[in-house]
LONU-837081 format. One line per 5 residues: number of its first residue (from 1); for each residue x, y, z of C-alpha. Coordinates in nm, 2 decimals, m for minus. Example, Ala and Ser with C-alpha at 12.3 -4.5 7.8 and 13.67 -1.06 7.14 Angstrom:
1	1.23 m0.45 0.78  1.37 m0.11 0.71
! end
This chain:
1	m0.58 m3.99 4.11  m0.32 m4.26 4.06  m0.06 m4.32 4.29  0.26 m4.20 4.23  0.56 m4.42 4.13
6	0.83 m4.39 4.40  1.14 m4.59 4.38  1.44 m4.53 4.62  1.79 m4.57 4.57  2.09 m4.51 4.77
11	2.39 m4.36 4.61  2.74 m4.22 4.78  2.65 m3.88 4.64  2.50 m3.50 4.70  2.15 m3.52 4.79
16	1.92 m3.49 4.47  1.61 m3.57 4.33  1.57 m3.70 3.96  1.29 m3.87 3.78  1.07 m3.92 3.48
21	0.75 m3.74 3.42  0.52 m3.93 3.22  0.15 m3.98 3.16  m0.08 m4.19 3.38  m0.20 m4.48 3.22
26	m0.02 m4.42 2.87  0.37 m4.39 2.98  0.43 m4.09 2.76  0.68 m3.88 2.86  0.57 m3.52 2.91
31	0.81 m3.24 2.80  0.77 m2.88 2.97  0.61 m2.95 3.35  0.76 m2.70 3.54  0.91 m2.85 3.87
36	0.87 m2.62 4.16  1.05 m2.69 4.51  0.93 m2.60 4.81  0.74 m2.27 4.67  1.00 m2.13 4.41
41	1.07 m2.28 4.05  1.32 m2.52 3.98  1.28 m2.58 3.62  1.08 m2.80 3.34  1.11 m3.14 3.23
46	1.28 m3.15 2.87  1.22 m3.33 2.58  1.22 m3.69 2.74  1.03 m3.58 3.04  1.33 m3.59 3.23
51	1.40 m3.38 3.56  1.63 m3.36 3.80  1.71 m3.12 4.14  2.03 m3.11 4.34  2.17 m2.97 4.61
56	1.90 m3.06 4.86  1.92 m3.02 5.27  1.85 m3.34 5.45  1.54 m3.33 5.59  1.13 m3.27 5.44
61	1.05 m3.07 5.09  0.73 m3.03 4.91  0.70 m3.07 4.53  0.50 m2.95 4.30  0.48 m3.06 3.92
66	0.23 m2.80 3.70  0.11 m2.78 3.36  m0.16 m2.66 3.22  m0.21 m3.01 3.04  m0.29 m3.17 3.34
71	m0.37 m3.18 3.71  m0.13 m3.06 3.92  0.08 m3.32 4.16  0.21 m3.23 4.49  0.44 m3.47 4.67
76	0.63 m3.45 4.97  0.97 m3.61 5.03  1.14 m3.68 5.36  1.53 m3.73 5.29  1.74 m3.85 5.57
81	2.08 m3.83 5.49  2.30 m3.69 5.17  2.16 m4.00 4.90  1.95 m3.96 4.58  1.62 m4.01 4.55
86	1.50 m4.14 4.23  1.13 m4.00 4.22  0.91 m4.11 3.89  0.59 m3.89 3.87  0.25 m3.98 3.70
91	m0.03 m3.73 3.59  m0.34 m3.72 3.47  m0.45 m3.57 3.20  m0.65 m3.20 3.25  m1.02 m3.23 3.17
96	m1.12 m2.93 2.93  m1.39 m2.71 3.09  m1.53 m2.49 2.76  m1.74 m2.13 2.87  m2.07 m2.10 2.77
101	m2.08 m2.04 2.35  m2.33 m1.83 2.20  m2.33 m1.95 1.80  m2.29 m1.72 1.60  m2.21 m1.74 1.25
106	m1.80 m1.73 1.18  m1.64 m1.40 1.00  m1.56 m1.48 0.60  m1.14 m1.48 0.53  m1.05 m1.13 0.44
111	m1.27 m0.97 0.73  m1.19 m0.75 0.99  m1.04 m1.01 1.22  m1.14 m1.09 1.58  m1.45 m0.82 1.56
116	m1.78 m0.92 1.62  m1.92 m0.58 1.77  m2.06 m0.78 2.08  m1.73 m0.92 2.17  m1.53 m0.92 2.42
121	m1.13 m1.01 2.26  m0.94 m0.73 2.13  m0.99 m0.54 1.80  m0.75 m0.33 1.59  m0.96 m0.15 1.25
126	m0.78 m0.18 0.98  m0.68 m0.54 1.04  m0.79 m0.86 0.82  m0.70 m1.26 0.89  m0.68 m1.47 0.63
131	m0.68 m1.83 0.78  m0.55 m2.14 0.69  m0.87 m2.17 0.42  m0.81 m1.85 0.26  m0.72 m2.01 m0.09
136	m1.11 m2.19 m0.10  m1.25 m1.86 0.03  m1.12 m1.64 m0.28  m1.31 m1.56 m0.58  m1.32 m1.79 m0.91
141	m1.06 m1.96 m0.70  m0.78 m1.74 m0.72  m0.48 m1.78 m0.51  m0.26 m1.52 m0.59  m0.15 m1.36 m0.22
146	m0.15 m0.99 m0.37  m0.44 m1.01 m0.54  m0.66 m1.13 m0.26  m0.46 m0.81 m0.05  m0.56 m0.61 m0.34
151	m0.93 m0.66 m0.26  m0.97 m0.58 0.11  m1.12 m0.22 0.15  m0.86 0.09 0.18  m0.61 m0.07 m0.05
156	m0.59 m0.01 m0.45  m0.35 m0.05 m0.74  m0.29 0.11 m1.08  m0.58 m0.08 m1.26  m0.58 m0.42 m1.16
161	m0.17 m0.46 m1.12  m0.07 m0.60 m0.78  0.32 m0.54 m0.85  0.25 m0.23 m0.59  m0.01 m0.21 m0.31
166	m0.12 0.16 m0.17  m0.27 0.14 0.15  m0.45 0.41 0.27  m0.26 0.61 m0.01  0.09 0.52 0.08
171	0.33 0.42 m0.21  0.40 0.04 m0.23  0.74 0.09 m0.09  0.62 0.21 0.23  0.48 m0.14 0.33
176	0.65 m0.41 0.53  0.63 m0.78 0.44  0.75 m0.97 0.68  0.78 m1.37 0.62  0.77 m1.57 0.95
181	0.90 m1.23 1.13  1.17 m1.15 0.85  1.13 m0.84 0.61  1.17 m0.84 0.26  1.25 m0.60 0.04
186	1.13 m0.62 m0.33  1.00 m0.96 m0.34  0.76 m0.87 m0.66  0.74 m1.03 m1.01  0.62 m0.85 m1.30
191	0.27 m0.80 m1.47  0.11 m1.08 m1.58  0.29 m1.28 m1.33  0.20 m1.50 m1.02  0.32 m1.30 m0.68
196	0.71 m1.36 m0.55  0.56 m1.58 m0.28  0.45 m1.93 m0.36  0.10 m1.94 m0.18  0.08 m2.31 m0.15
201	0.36 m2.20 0.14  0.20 m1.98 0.31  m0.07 m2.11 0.57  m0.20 m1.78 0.69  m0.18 m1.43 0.68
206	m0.28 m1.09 0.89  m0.31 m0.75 0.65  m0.26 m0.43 0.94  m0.42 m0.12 0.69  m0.44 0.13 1.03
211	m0.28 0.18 1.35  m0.05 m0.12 1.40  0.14 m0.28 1.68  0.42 m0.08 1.81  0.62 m0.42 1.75
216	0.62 m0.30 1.39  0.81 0.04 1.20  0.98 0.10 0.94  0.71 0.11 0.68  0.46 0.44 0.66
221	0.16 0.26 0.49  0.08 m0.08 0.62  0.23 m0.42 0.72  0.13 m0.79 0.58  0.26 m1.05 0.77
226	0.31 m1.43 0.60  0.33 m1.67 0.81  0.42 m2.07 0.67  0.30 m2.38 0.79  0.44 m2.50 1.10
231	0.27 m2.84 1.08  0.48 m3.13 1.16  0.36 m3.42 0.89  0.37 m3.76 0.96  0.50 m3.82 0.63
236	0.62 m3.69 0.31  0.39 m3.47 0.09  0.38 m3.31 m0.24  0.19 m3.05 m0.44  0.19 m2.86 m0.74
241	0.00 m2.68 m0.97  0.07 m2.61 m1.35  m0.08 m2.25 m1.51  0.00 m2.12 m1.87  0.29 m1.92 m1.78
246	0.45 m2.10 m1.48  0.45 m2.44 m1.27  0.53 m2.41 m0.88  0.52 m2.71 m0.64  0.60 m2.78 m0.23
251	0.69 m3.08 m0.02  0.65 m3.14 0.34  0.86 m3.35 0.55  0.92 m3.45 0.85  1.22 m3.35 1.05
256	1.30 m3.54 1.37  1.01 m3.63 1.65  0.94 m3.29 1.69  0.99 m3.10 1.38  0.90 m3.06 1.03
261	1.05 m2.91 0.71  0.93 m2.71 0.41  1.04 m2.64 0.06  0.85 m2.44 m0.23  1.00 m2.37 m0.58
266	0.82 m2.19 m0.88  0.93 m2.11 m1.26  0.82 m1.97 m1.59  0.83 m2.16 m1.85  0.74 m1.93 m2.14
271	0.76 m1.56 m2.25  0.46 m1.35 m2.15  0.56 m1.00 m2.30  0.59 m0.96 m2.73  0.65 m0.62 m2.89
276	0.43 m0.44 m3.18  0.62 m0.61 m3.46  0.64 m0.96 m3.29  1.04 m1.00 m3.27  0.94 m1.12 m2.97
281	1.09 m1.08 m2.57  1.27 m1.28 m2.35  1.13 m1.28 m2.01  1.13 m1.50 m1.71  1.08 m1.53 m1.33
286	1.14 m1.82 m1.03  1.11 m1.82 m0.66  1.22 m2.06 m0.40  1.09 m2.09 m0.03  1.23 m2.30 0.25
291	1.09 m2.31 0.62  1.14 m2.59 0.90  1.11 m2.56 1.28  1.21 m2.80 1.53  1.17 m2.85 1.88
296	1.53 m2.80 2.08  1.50 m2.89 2.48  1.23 m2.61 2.57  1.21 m2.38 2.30  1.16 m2.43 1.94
301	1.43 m2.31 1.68  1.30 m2.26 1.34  1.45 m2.12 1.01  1.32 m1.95 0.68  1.48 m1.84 0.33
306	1.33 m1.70 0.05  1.45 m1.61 m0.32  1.33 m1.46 m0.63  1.45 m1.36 m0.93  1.35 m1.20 m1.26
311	1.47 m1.10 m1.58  1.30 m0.93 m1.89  1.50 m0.83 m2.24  1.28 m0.62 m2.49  1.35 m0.46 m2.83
316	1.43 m0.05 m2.87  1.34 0.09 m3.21  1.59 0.32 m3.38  1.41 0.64 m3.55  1.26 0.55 m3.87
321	1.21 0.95 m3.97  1.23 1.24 m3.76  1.06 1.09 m3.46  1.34 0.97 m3.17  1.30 0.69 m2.95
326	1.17 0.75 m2.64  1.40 0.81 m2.33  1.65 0.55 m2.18  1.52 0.66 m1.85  1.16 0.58 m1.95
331	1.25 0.24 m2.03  1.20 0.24 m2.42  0.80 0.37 m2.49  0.82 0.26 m2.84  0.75 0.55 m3.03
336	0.48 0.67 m3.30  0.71 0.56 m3.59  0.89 0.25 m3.55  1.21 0.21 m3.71  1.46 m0.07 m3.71
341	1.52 m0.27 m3.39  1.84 m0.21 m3.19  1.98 m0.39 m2.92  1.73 m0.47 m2.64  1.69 m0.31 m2.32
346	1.69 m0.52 m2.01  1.58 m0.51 m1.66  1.72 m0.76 m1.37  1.60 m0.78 m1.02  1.67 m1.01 m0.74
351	1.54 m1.06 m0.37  1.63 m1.27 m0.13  1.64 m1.33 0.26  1.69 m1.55 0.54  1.65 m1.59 0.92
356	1.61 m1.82 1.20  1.38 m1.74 1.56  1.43 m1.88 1.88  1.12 m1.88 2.05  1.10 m1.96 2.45
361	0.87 m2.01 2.72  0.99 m1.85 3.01  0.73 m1.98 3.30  0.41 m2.00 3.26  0.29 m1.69 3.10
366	0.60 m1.56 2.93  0.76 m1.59 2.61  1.10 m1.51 2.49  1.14 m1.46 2.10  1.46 m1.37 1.93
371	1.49 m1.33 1.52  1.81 m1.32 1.36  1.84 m1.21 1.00  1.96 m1.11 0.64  1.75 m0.97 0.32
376	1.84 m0.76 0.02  1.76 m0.66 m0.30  1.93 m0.57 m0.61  1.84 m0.46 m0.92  2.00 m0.37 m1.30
381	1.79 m0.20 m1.62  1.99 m0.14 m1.92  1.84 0.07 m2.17  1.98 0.12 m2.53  1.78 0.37 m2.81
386	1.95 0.51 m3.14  2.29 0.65 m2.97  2.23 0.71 m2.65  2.27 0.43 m2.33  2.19 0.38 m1.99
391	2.25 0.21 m1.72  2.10 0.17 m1.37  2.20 m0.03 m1.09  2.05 m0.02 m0.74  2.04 m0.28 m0.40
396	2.02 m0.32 m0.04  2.18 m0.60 0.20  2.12 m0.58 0.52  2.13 m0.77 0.88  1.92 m0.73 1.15
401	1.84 m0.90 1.49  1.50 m0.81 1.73  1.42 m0.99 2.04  1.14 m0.94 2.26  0.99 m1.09 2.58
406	0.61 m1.13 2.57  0.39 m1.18 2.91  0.02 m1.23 2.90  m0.17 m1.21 3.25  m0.55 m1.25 3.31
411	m0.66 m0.93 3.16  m0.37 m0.76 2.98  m0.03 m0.83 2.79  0.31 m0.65 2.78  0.57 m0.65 2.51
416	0.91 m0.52 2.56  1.19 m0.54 2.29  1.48 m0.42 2.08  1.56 m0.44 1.70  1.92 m0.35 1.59
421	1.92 m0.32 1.13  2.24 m0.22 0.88  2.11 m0.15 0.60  2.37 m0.07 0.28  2.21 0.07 0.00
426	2.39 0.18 m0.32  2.17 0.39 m0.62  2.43 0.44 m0.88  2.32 0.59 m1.29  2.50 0.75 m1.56
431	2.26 0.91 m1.85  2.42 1.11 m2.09  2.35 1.48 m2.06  2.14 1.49 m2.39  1.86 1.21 m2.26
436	1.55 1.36 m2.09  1.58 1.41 m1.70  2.01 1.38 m1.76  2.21 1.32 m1.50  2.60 1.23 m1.52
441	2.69 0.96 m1.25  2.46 0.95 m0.97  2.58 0.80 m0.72  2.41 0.78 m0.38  2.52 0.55 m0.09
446	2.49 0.48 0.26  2.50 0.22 0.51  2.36 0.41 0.86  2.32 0.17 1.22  1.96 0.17 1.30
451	1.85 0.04 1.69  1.51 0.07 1.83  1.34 0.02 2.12  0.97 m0.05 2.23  0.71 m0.17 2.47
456	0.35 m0.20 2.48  0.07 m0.28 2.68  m0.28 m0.46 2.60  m0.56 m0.44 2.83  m0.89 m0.59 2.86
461	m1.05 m0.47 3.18  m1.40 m0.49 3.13  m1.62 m0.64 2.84  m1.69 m0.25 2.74  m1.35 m0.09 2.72
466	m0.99 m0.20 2.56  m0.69 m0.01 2.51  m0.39 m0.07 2.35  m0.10 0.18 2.43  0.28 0.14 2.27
471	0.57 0.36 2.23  0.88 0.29 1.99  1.19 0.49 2.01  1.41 0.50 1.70  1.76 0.61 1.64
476	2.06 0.62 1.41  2.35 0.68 1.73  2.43 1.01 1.53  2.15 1.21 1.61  1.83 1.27 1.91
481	1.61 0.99 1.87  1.26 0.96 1.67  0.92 0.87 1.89  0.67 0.69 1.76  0.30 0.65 1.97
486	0.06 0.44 1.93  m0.26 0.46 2.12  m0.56 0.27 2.02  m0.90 0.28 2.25  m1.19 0.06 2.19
491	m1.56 0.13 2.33  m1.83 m0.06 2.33  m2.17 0.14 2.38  m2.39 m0.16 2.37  m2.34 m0.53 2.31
496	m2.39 m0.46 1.95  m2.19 m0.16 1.87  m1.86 m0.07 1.90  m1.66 0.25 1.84  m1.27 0.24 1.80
501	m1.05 0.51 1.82  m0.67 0.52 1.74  m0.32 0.71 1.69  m0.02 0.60 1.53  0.35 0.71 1.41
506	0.56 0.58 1.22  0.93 0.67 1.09  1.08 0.47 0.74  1.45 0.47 0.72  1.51 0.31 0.37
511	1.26 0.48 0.06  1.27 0.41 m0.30  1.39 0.61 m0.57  1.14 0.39 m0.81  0.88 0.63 m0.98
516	0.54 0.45 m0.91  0.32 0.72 m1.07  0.50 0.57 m1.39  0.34 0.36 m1.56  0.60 0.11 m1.61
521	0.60 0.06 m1.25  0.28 m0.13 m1.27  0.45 m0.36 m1.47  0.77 m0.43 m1.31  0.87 m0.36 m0.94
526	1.22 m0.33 m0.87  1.27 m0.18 m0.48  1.55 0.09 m0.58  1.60 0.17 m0.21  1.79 0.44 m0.09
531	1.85 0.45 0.29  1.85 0.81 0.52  2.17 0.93 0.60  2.30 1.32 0.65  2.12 1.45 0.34
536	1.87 1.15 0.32  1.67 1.21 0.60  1.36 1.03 0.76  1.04 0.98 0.65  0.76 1.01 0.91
541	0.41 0.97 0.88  0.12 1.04 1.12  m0.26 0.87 1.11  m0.57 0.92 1.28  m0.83 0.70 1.28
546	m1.18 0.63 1.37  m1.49 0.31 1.32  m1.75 0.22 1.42  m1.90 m0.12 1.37  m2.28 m0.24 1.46
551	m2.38 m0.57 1.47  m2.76 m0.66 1.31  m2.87 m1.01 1.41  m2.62 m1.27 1.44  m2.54 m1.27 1.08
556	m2.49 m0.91 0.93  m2.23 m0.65 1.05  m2.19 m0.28 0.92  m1.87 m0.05 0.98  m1.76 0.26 0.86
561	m1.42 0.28 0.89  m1.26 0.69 0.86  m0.92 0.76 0.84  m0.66 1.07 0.84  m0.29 1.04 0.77
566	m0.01 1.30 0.66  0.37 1.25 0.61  0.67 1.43 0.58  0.97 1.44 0.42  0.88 1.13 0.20
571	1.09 1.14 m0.11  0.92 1.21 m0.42  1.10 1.11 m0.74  0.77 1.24 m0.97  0.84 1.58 m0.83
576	1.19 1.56 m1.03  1.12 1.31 m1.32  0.80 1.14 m1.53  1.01 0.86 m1.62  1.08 0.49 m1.39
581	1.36 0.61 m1.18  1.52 0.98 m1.11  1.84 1.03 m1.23  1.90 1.34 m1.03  1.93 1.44 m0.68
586	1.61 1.35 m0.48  1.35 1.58 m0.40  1.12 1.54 m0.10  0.78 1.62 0.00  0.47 1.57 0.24
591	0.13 1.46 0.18  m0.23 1.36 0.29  m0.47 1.11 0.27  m0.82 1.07 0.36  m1.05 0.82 0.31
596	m1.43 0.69 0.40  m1.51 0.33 0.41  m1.85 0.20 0.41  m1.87 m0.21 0.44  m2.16 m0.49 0.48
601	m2.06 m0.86 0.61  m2.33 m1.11 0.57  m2.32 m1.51 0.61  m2.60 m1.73 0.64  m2.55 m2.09 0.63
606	m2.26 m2.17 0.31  m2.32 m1.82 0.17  m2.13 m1.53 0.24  m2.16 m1.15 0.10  m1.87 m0.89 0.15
611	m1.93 m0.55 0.01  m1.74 m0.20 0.05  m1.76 0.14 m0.11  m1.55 0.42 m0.03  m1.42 0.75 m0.13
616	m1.07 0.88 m0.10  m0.79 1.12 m0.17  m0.42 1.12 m0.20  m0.20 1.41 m0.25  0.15 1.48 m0.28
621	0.33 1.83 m0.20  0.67 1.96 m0.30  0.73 2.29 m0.26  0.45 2.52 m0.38  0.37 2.19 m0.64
626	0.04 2.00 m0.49  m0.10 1.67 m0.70  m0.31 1.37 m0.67  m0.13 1.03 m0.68  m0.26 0.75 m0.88
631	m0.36 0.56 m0.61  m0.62 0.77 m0.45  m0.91 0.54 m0.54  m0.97 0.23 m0.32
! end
């Protein structure tokens, strides 16, 4: 151990002592060792390793400087009288003491993350990693981020269309994406285009299918979480790619000693839509992503935006004979008999969104995290056939703030926080009164003051048993509040098998009046969100779950994965229209969905096998009318 560094000085002040903390042998300073003071906690070093205590009682005080870096130092100082003491520390470096391994071979990206059978760190069913390789790991090296979702097990699509993702039969606008902890709302491009999200940003991302985190509501189905690089580079780099339709690109810079900064842009360069009598379309699409983080004293302040855009014009047909163009509302269906081509329809849709997080250590095992931010969504479609017109226009903006103070001990974890949203929604459409599914002036708004509260605990007794219990309560300060549970239990009968139990509840302020057992919703994907109010009320939506995983050798796993959930008062625009959008006051329903998944993970050396079958079912009830949606198959 290397002797400390003690220089003494004598000032005509307070009694204090102040100092440098660096590292022995090297003379780095060392940022975060927390300084404690005759048994209780003084503070931590900042940036430049810097320190400094006042206030100090002549006479002799034991010091203690601790990180988990490096070996703790304890020095005792004798002062005599009311001077400074000017106290420079050296430590040296921790050594690293691994437990024993037992080498297995690793999960493949898009696995059930965290879940060998035989292990002992938590599980949640339902819940897939994709790491920072995930781009290599998909097939015929795509890297499209909803395609790859698109192929975990329990999720589908119409056809191979990733504008909207069911999970577990859920619509598409009962998911939450979040982007380095902010939501967004409608950030889709149209068929035959790349995702909104440029994937060259995005270093990772976690896919939650089943019972979730209590940390997350507002979303029935499921939650996918992107999270961008937070990397500092040494220097600046670019990349890009170039495809038929579109050419994206992102650079990486540094941004100070302890920071770094990212920026992503993406355009089309070329139509990718032409009618039957090739007048041709005009269609087009861009997104922009920015994320930077920097180090500020002892926390770390970092920032994201995000914004898309698209735009498609398309010809109507006026009636050549007897046959009438197809509905405004239904977005044009060119008819049997085409006739001469009118003006075009058109269809407009933005997203957008920004935040900034201040993240915290508080001590040793605490962490303080606070997100700040804005999103919306608009969109327009225009539709002109023969006489009649039609015009739709639809958006949300709102601002939002959550903070939440984590603490991990030696077997558990607990999360306590708050989220306070105001949403504004407007859904505003005049069809004439002789169009199919007329309507004269809709007009719905509403702009409600949504707070929640919730806390949860983790536990990790023993190697056999794990539970995970949370409880969010949600309310709209005009009415009793909403609970949501969430209970998940985790058994492990031998060191190969494990059988997982869980319960969740969820509540969605803000639905969508968007149609998406239309077809034309598989091609574009405007949000049209509508948000709860006195006659708007709450969806809710309850699921029951159970899996069980075994473990063959150390290279195979099997899991079946069974699951139960039912909502209510989910509103249903197919139960008042066939076409995109309702244009008439909304209808709302319930529903179930059930679903068997049967899966086989296999790796063995650089090869890899992933295979799932499953059957499922999705219905939809209004009234006395029961259906099947079109995303019942996985």
């Amino acid at each position: 151990m290397p002797a400390a560094l003690l220089l003494i000085r004598l000032l005509a002040a307070l009694a204090g002592i102040h100092g440098v903390v660096r590292v022995a042998g090297h003379g780095q300073a060392v940022a975060g060792v927390h300084v404690i003071q005759d048994g209780d906690e003084y503070g931590v070093t900042d940036s430049l390793g810097r320190y400094s205590v006042q206030r100090l009682q002549p006479g002799e005080h034991e010091f203690q400087f601790v990180s988990s870096r490096f070996e703790t130092r304890r020095v005792t100082i004798l002062l005599t009288d009311g001077s400074d003491l000017s106290l420079d520390i050296e430590l040296t470096p921790r050594p690293m003491v691994l437990p024993p391994l037992d080498a297995i071979a690793g999960p493949i990206a898009g696995l059930t993350a965290d879940n060998p059978a035989g292990s002992t760190s938590w599980h949640e069913a339902g819940h897939f990693r994709f790491d920072a390789d995930w781009q290599s790991r998909q097939p015929a090296g795509g890297v499209d981020l909803m395609q790859a979702i698109a192929r975990l097990p329990g999720v589908s699509t119409h056809g191979d269309n990733s504008t909207a993702l069911s999970i577990r039969g859920g619509r598409g606008s009962e998911n939450m994406v979040l982007l380095d902890g902010v939501p967004l709302i409608g950030a889709v491009h149209f068929i035959g285009a790349s995702s909104a999200i440029n994937p060259d940003a995005i270093s990772a991302f976690d896919v939650h299918t089943g019972v979730s985190s209590a940390r997350y509501d507002g979303a029935l189905s499921g939650v996918i979480e992107l999270q961008t690089s937070d990397i500092t580079p040494s220097r600046l780099q670019l990349t890009g790619a170039l495809s038929s339709t579109d050419v994206r690109s992102v650079a990486r810079a540094p941004l100070g000693a302890s920071g770094g900064l990212l920026l992503g842009a993406r355009a089309s360069f070329r139509n990718l839509f032409s009618d039957a009598q090739s007048t041709g379309s005009s269609t087009g699409y861009q997104d922009f992503i920015t994320a930077g983080h920097i180090g500020l004293g002892r926390g770390t302040l970092s920032i994201v935006g995000f914004e898309s855009g698209n735009h498609l014009l398309w010809q109507t047909y006026d009636a050549a004979s007897t046959t009438t163009a197809a509905s405004l509302v239904q977005l044009s269906t060119v008819p049997t008999t085409l006739g001469t081509p009118t003006t075009g329809d058109a269809a407009n849709w933005q997203s957008g969104a920004f935040g900034t997080t201040w993240t915290l250590p508080v001590g040793l095992h605490t962490e303080w995290r606070t997100v700040g931010w804005w999103t919306g969504s608009t969109a327009t479609i225009t539709s002109a056939a023969s006489s009649l017109s039609a015009h739709l226009a639809s958006g949300i903006s709102e601002f939002g703030a959550t903070t939440e103070l984590r603490t991990q001990q030696r077997n558990s974890s607990i999360v306590i926080g708050g989220e306070l949203t105001r949403p504004r929604t407007w859904y505003t459409i005049a069809v004439p009164a002789t169009a199919v599914d007329s309507a004269v002036n809709l007009d719905l708004r509403s702009q409600p003051f949504l707070g929640s509260i919730y806390g949860e605990w983790d536990w990790h007794g023993t190697p056999q048993f794990d539970l995970r219990a949370g409880l969010r309560a949600n309310t709209n300060f005009t009415s009793a509040p909403n609970l949501d549970p969430r209970l998940v239990v985790n058994v492990r009968t031998s060191p190969t098998t494990r059988i997982e139990a869980g319960f969740g509840r969820t509540h969605q302020s803000v639905q969508s009046m968007l149609n998406e057992e239309n077809l034309t919703s598989a091609i574009i994907g405007p949000a049209l969100p509508v948000a709860a109010s006195t006659s708007l009320g709450t969806a809710r939506s309850d699921q029951w779950e159970l899996s069980i995983e075994h473990q063959v050798g150390s290279a195979v796993s099997l899991s079946l994965d069974g699951y139960v959930r039912d909502w209510e008062n989910v509103l249903t625009p197919t139960a008042s229209t066939g076409a995109l959008f309702a244009a008439g006051a909304p209808l709302f329903g319930g529903g179930k969905a059930r679903g068997l998944i049967a899966s086989i993970a296999a790796e063995r050396g650089r090869f890899s096998v992933h295979a799932s079958a499953g059957l499922a079912s999705a219905t939809q009830q209004v009234g006395t009318v029961t259906y099947h949606t079109g995303f019942e198959q996985p």
